[in-house]
Backbone as a chain_set.jsonl record, in Angstrom:
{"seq": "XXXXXXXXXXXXXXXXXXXXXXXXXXXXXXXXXXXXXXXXXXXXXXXXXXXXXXXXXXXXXXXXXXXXXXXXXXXXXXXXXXXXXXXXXXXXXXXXXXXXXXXXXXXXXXXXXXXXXXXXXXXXXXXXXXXXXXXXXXXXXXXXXXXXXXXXXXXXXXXXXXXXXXXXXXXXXXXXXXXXXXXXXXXXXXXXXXXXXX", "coords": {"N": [[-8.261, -0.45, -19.656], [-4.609, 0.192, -19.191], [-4.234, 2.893, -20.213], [-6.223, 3.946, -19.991], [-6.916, 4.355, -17.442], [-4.579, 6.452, -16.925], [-5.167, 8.21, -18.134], [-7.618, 9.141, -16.596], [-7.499, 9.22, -14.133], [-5.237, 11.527, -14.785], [-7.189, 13.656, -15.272], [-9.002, 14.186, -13.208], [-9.179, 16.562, -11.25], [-8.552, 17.574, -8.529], [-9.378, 18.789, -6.67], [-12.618, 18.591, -6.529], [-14.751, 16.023, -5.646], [-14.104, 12.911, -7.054], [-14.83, 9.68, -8.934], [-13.242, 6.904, -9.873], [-14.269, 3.797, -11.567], [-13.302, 0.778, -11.531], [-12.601, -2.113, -13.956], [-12.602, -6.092, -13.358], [-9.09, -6.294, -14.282], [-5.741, -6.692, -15.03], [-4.034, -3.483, -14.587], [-0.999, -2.765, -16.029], [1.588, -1.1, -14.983], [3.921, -0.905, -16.071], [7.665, -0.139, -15.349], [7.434, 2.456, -14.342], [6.691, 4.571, -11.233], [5.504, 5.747, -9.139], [2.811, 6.849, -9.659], [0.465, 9.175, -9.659], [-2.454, 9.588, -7.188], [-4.75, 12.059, -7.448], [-5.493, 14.524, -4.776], [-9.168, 13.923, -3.039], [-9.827, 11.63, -4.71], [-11.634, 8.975, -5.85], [-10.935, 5.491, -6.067], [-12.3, 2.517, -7.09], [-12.567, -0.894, -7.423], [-14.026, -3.989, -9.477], [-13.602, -5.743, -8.369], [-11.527, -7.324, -5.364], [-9.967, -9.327, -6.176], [-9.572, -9.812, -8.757], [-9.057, -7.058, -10.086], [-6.224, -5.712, -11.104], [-3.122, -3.415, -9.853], [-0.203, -2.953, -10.96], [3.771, -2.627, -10.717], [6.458, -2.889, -12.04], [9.296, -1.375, -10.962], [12.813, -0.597, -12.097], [14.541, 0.176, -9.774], [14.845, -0.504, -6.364], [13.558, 0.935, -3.207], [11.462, 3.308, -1.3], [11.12, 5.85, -2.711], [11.337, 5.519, -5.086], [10.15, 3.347, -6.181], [7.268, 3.595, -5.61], [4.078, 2.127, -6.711], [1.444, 3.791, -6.392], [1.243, 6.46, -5.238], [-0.176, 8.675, -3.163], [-2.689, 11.766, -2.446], [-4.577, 13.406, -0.458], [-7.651, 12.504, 1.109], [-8.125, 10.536, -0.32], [-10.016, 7.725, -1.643], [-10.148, 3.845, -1.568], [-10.939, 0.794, -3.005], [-11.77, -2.611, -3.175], [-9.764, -3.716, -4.769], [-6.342, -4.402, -6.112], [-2.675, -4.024, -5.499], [0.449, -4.321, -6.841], [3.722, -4.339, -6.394], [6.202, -5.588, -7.712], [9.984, -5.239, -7.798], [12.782, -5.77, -10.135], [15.265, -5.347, -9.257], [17.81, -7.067, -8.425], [18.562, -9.089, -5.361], [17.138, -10.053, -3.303], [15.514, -9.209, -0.357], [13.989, -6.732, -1.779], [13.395, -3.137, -1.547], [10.412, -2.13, -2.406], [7.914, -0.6, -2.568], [4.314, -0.989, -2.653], [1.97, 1.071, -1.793], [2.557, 4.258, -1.595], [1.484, 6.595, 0.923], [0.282, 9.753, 1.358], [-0.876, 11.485, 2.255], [-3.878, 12.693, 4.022], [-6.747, 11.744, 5.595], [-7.303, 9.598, 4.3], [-8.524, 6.747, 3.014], [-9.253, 3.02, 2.926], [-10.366, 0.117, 1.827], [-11.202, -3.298, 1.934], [-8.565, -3.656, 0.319], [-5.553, -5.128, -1.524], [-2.002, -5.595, -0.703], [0.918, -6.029, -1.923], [4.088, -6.78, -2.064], [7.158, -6.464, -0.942], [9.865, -5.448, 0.992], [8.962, -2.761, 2.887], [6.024, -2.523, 1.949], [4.074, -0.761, 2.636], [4.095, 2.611, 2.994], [3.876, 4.735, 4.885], [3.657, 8.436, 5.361], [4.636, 11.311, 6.914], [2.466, 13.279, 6.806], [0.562, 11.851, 6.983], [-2.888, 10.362, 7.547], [-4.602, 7.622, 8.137], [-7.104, 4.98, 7.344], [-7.307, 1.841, 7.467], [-9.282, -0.828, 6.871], [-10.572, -4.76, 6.083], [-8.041, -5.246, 5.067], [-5.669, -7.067, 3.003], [-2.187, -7.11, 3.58], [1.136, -7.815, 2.798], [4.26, -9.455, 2.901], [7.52, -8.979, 4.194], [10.032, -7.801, 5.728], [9.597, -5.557, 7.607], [7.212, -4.369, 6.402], [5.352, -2.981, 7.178], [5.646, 0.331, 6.812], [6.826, 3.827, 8.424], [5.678, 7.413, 9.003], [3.843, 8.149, 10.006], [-0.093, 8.427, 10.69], [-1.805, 5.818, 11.235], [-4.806, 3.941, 11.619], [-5.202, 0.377, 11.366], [-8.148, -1.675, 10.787], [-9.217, -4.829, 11.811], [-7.652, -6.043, 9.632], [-5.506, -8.294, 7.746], [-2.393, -9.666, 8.116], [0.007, -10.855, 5.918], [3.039, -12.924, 6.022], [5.258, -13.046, 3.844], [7.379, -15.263, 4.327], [9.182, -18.06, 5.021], [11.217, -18.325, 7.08], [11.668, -16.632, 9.559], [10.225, -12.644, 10.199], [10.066, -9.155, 10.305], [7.716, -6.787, 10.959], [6.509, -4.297, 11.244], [7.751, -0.908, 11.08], [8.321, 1.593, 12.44], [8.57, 5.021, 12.37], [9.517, 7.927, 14.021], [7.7, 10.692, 13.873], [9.076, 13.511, 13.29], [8.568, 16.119, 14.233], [8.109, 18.481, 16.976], [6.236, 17.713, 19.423], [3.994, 15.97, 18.193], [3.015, 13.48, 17.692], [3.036, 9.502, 16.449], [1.794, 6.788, 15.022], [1.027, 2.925, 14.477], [-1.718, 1.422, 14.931], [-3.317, -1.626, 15.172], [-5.636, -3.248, 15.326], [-7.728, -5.999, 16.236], [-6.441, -7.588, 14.309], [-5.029, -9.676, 12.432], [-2.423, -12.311, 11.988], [-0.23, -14.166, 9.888], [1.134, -16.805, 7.76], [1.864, -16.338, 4.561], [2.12, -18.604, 2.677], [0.702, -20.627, 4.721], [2.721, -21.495, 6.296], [4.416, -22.163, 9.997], [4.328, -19.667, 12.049], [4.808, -19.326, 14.453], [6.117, -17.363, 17.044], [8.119, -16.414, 15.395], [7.831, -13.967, 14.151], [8.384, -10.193, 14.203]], "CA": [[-6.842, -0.755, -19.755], [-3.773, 1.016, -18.408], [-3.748, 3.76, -20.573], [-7.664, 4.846, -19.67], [-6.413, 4.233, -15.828], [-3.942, 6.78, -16.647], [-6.294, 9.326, -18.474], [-8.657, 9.092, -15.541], [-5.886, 9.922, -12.887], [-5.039, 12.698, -14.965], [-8.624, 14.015, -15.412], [-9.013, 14.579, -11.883], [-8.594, 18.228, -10.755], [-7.607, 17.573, -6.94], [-10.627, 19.469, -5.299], [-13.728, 18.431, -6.445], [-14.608, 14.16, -5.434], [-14.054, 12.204, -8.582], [-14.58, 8.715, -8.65], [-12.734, 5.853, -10.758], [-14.517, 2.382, -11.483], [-12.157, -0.29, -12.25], [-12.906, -3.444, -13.91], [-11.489, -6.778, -13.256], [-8.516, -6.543, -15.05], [-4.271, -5.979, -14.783], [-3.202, -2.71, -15.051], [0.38, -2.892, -15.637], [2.289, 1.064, -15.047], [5.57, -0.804, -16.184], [8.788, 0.429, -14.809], [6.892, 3.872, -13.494], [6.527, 4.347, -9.985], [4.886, 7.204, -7.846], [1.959, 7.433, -10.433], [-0.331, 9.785, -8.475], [-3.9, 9.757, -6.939], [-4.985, 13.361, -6.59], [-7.25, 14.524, -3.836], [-10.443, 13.47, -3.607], [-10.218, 10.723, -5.779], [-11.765, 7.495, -5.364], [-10.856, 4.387, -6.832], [-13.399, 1.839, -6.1], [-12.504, -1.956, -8.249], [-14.873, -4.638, -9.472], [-13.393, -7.15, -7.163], [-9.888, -7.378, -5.12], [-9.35, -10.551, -6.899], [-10.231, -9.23, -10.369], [-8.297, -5.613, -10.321], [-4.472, -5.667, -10.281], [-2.223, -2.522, -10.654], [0.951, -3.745, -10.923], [4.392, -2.132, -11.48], [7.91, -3.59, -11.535], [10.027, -0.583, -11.365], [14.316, -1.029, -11.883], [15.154, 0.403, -8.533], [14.213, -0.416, -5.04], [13.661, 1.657, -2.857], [10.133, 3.729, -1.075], [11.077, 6.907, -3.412], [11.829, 4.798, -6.447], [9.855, 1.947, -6.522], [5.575, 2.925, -5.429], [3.198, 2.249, -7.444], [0.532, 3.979, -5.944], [1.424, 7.468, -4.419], [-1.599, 9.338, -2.739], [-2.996, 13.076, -1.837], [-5.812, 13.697, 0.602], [-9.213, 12.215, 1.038], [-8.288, 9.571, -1.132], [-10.679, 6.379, -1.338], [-9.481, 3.012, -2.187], [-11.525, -0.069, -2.584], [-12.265, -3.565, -3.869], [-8.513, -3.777, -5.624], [-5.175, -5.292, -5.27], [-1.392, -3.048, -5.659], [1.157, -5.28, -6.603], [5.796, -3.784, -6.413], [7.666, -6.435, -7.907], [11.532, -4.778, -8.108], [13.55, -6.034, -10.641], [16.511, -5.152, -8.602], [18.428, -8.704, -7.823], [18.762, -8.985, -3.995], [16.389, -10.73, -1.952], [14.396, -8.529, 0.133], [14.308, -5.701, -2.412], [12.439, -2.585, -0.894], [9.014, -2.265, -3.336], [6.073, -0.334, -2.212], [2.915, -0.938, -3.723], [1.276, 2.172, -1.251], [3.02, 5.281, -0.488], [0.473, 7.718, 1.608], [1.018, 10.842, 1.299], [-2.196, 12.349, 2.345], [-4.408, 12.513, 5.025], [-7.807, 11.451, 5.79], [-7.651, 8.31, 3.406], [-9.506, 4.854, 4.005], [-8.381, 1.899, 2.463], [-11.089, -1.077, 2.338], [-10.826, -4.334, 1.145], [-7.546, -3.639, -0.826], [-4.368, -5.735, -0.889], [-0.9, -4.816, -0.759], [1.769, -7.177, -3.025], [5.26, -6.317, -2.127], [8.422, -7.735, -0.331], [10.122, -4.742, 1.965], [8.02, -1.606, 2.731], [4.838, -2.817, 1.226], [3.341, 0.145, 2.785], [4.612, 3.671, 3.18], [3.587, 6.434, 5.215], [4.559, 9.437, 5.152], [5.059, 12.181, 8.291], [1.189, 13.661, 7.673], [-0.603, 10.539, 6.457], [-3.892, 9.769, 8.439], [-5.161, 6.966, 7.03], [-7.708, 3.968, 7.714], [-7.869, 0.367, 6.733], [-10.577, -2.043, 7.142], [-10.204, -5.854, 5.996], [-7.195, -5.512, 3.957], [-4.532, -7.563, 3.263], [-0.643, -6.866, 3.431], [1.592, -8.889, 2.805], [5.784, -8.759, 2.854], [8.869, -9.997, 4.403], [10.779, -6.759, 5.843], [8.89, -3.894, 7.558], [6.662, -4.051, 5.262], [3.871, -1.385, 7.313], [6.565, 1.354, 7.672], [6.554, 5.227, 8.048], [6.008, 8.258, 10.353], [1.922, 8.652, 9.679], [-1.063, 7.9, 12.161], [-2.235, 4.809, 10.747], [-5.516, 2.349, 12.06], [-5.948, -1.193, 10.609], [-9.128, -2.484, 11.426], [-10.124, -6.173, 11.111], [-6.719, -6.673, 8.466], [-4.704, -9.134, 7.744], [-0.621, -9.298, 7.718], [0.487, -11.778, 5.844], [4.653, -12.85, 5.718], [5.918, -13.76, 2.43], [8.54, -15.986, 4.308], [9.072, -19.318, 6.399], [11.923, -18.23, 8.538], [11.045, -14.844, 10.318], [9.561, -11.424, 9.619], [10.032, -8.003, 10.949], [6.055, -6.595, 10.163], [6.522, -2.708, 11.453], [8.908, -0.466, 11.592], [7.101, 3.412, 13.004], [9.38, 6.088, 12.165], [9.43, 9.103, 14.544], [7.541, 12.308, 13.564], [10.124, 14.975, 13.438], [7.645, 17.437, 14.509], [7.657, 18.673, 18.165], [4.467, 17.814, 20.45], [3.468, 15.522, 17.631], [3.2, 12.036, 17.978], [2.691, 9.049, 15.403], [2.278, 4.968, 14.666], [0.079, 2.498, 13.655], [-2.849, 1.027, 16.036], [-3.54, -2.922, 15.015], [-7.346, -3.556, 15.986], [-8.525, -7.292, 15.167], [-6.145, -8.023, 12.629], [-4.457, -11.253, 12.209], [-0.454, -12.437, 11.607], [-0.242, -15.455, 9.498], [1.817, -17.306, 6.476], [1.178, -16.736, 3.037], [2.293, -20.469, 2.72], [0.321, -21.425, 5.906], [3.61, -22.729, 7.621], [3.601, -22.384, 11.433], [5.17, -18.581, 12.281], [4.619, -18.693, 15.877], [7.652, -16.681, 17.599], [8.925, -16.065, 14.314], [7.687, -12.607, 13.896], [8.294, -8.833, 15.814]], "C": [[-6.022, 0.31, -19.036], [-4.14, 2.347, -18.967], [-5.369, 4.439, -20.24], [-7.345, 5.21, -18.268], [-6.17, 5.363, -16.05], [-4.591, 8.507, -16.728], [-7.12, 9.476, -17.354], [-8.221, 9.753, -14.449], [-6.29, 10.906, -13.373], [-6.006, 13.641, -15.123], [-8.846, 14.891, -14.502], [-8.542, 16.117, -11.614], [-8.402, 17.938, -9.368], [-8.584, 18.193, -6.457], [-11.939, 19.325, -5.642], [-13.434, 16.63, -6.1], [-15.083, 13.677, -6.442], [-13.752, 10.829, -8.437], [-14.446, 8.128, -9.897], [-13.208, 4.691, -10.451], [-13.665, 2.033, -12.639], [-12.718, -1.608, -12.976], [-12.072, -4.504, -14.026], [-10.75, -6.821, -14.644], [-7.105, -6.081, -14.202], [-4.067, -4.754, -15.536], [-2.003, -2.233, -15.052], [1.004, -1.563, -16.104], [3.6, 0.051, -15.6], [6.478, -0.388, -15.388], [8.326, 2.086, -14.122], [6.513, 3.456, -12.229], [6.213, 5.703, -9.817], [3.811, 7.675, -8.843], [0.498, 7.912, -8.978], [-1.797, 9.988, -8.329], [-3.612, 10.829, -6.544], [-5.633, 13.107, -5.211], [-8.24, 14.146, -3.852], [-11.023, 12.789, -4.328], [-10.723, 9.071, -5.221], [-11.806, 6.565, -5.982], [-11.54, 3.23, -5.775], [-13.476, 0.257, -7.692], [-13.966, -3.18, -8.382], [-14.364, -6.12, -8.42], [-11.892, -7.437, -6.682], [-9.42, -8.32, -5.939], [-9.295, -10.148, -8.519], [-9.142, -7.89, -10.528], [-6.657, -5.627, -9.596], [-3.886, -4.512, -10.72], [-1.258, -2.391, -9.754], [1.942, -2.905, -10.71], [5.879, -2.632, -11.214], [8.936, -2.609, -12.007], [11.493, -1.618, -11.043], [14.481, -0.825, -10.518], [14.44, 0.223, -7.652], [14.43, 0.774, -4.506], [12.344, 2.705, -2.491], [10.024, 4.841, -1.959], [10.373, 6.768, -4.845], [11.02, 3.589, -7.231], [7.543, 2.199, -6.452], [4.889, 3.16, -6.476], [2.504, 2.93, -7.491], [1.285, 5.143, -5.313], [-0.184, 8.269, -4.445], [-1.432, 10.951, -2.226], [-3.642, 12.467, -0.873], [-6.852, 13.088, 0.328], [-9.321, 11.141, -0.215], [-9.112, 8.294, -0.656], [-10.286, 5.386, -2.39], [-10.393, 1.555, -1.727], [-11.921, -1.519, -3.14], [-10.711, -3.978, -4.642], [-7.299, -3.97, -4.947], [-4.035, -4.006, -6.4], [-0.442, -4.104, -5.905], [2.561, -4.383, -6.699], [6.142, -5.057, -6.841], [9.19, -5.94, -8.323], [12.003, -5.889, -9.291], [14.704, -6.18, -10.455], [16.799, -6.324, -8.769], [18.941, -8.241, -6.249], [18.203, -9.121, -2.647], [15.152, -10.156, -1.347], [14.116, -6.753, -0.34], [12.898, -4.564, -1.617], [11.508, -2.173, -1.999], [8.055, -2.073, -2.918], [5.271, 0.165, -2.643], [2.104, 0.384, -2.911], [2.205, 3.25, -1.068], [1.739, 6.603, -0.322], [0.842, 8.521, 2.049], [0.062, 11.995, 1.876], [-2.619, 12.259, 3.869], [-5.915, 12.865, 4.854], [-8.456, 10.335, 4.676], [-8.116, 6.941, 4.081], [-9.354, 4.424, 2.814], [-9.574, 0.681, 3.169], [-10.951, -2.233, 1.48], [-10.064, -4.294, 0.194], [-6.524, -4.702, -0.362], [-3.268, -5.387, -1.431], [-0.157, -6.022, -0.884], [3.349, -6.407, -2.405], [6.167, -7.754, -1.272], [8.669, -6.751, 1.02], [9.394, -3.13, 2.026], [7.084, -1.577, 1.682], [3.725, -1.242, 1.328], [3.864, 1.471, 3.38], [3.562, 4.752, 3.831], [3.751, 7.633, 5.652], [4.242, 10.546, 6.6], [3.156, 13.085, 8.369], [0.099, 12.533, 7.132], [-1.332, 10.27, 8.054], [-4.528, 9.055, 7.583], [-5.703, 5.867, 8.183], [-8.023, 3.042, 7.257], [-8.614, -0.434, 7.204], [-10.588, -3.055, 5.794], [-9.568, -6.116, 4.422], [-6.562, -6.721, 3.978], [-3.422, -6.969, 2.892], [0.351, -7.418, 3.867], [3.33, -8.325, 2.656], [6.715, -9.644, 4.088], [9.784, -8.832, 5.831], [10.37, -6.028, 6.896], [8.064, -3.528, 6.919], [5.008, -3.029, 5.789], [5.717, -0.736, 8.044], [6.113, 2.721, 7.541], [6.383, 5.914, 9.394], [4.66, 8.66, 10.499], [1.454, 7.922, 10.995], [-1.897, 7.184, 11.163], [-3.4, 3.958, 11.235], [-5.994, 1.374, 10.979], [-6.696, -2.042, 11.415], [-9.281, -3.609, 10.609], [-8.726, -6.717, 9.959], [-5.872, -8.045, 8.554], [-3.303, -9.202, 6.903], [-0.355, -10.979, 7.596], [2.356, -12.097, 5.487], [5.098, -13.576, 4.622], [7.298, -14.722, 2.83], [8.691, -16.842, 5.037], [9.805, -19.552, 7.54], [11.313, -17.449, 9.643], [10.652, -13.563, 9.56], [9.624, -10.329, 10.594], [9.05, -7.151, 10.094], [6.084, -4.987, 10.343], [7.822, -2.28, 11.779], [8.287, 1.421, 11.586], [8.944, 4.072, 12.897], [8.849, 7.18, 12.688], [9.272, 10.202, 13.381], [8.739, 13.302, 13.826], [9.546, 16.527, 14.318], [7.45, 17.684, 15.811], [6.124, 18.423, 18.591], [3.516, 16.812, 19.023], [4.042, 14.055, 17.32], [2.14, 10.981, 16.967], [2.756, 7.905, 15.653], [1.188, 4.283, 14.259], [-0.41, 1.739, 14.638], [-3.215, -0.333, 14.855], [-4.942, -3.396, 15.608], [-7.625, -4.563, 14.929], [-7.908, -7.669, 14.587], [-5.493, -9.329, 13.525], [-2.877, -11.312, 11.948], [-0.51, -13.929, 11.072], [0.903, -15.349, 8.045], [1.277, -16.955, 5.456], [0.652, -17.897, 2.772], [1.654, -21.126, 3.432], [1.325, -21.929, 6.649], [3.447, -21.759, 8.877], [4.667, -20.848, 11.954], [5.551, -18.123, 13.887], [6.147, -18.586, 16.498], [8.741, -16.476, 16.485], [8.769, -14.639, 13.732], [7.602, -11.429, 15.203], [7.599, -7.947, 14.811]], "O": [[-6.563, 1.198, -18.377], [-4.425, 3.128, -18.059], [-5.431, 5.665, -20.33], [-7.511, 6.38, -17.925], [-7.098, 6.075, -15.663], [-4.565, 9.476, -15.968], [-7.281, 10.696, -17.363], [-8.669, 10.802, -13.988], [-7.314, 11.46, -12.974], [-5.5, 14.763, -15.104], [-8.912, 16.105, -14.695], [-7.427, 16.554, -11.9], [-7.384, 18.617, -9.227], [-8.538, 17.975, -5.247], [-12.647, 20.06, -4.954], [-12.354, 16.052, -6.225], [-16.237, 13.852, -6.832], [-12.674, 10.513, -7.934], [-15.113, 8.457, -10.877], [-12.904, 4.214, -9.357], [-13.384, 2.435, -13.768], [-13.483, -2.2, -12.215], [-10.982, -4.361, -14.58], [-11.234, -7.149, -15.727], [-7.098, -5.417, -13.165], [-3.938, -4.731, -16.76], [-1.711, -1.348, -14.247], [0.966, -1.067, -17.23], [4.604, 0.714, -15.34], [5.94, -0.176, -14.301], [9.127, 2.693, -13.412], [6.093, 2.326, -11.978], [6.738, 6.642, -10.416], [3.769, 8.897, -8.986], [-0.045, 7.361, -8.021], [-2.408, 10.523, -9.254], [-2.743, 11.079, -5.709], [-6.092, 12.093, -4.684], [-8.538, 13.851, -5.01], [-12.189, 12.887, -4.708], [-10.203, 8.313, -4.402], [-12.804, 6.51, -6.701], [-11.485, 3.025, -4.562], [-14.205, 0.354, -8.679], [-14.816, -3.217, -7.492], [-14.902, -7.148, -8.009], [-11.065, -7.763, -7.534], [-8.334, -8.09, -6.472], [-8.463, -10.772, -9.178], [-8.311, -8.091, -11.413], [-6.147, -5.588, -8.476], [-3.972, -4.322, -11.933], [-1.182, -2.026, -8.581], [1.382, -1.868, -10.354], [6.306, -2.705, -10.062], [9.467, -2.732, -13.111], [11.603, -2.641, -10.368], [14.592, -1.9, -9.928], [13.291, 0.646, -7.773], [15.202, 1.611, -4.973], [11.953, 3.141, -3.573], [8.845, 5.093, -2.208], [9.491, 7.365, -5.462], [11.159, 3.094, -8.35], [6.714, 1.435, -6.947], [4.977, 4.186, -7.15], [2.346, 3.263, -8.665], [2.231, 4.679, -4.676], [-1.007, 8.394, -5.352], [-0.391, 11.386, -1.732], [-3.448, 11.328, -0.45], [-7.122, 13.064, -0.873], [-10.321, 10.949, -0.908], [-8.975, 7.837, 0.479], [-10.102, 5.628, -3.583], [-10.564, 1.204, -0.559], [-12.854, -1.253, -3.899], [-10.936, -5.016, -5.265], [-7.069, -3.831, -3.746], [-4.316, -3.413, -7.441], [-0.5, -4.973, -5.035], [2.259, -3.376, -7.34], [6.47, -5.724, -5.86], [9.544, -6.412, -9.403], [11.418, -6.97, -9.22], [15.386, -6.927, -11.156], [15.924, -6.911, -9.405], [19.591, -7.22, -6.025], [18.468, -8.689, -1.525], [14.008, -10.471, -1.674], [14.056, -5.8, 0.437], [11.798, -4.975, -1.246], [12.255, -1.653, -2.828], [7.196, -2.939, -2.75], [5.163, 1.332, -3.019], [1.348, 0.848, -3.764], [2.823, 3.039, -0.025], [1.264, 7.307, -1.214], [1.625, 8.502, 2.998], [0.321, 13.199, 1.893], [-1.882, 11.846, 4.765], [-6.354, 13.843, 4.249], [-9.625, 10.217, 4.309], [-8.06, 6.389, 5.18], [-9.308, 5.111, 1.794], [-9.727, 0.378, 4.352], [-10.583, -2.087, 0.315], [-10.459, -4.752, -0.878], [-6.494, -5.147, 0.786], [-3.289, -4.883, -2.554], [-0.404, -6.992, -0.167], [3.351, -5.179, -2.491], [6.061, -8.966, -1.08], [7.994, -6.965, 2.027], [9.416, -2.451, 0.999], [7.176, -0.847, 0.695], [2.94, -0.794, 0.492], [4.108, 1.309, 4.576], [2.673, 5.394, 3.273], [4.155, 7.588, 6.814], [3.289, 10.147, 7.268], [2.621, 13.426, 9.425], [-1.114, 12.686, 6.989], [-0.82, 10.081, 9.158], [-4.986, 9.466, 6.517], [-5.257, 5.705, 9.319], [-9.027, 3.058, 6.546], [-8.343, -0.716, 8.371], [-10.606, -2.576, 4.661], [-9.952, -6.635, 3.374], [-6.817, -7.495, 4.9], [-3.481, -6.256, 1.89], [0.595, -7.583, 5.062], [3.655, -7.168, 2.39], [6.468, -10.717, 4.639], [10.058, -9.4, 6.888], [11.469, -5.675, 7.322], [7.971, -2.318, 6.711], [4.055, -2.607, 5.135], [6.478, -1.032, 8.966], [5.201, 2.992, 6.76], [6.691, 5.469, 10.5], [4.433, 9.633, 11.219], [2.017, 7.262, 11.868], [-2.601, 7.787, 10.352], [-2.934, 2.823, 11.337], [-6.823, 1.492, 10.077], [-6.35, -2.814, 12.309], [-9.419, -3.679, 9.388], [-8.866, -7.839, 9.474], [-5.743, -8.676, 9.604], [-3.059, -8.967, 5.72], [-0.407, -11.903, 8.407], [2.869, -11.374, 4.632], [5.263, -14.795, 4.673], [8.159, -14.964, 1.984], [8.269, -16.51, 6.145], [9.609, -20.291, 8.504], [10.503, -17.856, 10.475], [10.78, -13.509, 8.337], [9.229, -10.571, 11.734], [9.27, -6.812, 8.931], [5.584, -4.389, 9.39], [8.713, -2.839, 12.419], [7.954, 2.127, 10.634], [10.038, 3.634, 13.253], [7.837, 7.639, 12.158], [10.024, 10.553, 12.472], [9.017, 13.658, 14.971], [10.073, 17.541, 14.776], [6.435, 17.088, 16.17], [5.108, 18.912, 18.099], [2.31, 17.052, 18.952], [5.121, 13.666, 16.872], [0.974, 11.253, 16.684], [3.628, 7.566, 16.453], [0.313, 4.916, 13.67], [0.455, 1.265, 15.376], [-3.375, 0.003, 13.681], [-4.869, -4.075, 16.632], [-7.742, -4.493, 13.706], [-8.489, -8.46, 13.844], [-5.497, -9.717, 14.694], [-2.235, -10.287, 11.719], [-0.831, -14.828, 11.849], [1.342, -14.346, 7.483], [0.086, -17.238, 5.325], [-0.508, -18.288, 2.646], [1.697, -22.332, 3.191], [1.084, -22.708, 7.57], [2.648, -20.822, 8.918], [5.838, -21.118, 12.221], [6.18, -17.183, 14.373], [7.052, -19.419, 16.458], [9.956, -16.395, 16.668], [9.563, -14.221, 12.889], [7.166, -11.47, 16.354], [7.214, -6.825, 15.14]]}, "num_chains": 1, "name": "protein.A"}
């Protein structure tokens, strides 16, 4: 249940590699957001379809709203992130990832949100292989060095979709964005998106 989830997290000392098995089930954080994977931690679920951790904070917003905030050398696998905002307002910003780390991999997870489904942050190096992420907005944003291998972006919407939005490194002589290898662009819904997304 949630509250072993939470014990488990907290367990973790940040420098030795400590791994978390999940089983299918919802673990719902409630209204908390930015609950934190140390270092070296690896969460590894009994099945993406099976393992949900949820959280429907009040405020939008990438500060305010992730579920999921990460260190370093984090591993993530087999399990689904869901942001639902509470806010009222359409394309409320709700992200189920913010990556905060570097040298994380990300496999078969999926990412639940609406606007900035996925956050990363100015030293995030991170690697996904055959996720899904899904959203409406921008929903892969940030200033990190990102590859998604093999994934799939799906648009929570039937008009249009704006899928990235790369935010400049601040950092002289250091350069950042996210590399797309293999992946896919499709509907949630299946309707027909062609020239409907940038």
């Amino acid at each position: 249940n949630v509250q072993q989830l939470r014990k488990a997290l907290a367990v973790a000392d940040g420098n030795t590699n400590y791994k978390i098995f999940l089983e299918n089930v919802t673990y719902d954080l409630g209204e908390k957001f930015g609950t934190f994977v140390k270092d070296n931690v690896t969460l590894v679920g009994q099945s993406r379809d099976g393992v949900v951790i949820k959280n429907t904070p009040a405020n939008e917003g990438i500060w305010t709203s992730a579920t999921l905030l990460t260190g370093s050398n984090v591993i993530m696998q087999n399990l689904t992130l869901r942001c639902t905002v509470t806010q009222v307002g359409g394309n409320e910003r709700g992200t189920a990832l913010y990556d905060n780390g570097s040298g994380n991999v990300y496999k078969n997870i999926r990412l639940l949100g609406r606007q900035d489904t996925y956050y990363s942050h100015d030293n995030a190096t991170s690697f996904f292989e055959d996720c899904e992420i899904h959203g409406t907005v921008d929903f892969i944003c940030g200033s990190g060095n990102v590859w998604l291998e093999k994934c799939e972006l799906l648009i929570e919407s039937s008009s249009e979709a704006y899928i990235t939005a790369a935010r400049k490194n601040n950092t002289p002589g250091e350069y950042n964005g996210f590399i797309f290898n293999e992946c896919t662009i499709d509907n949630a819904d299946g309707a027909d998106m062609a020239g409907k997304y940038y």
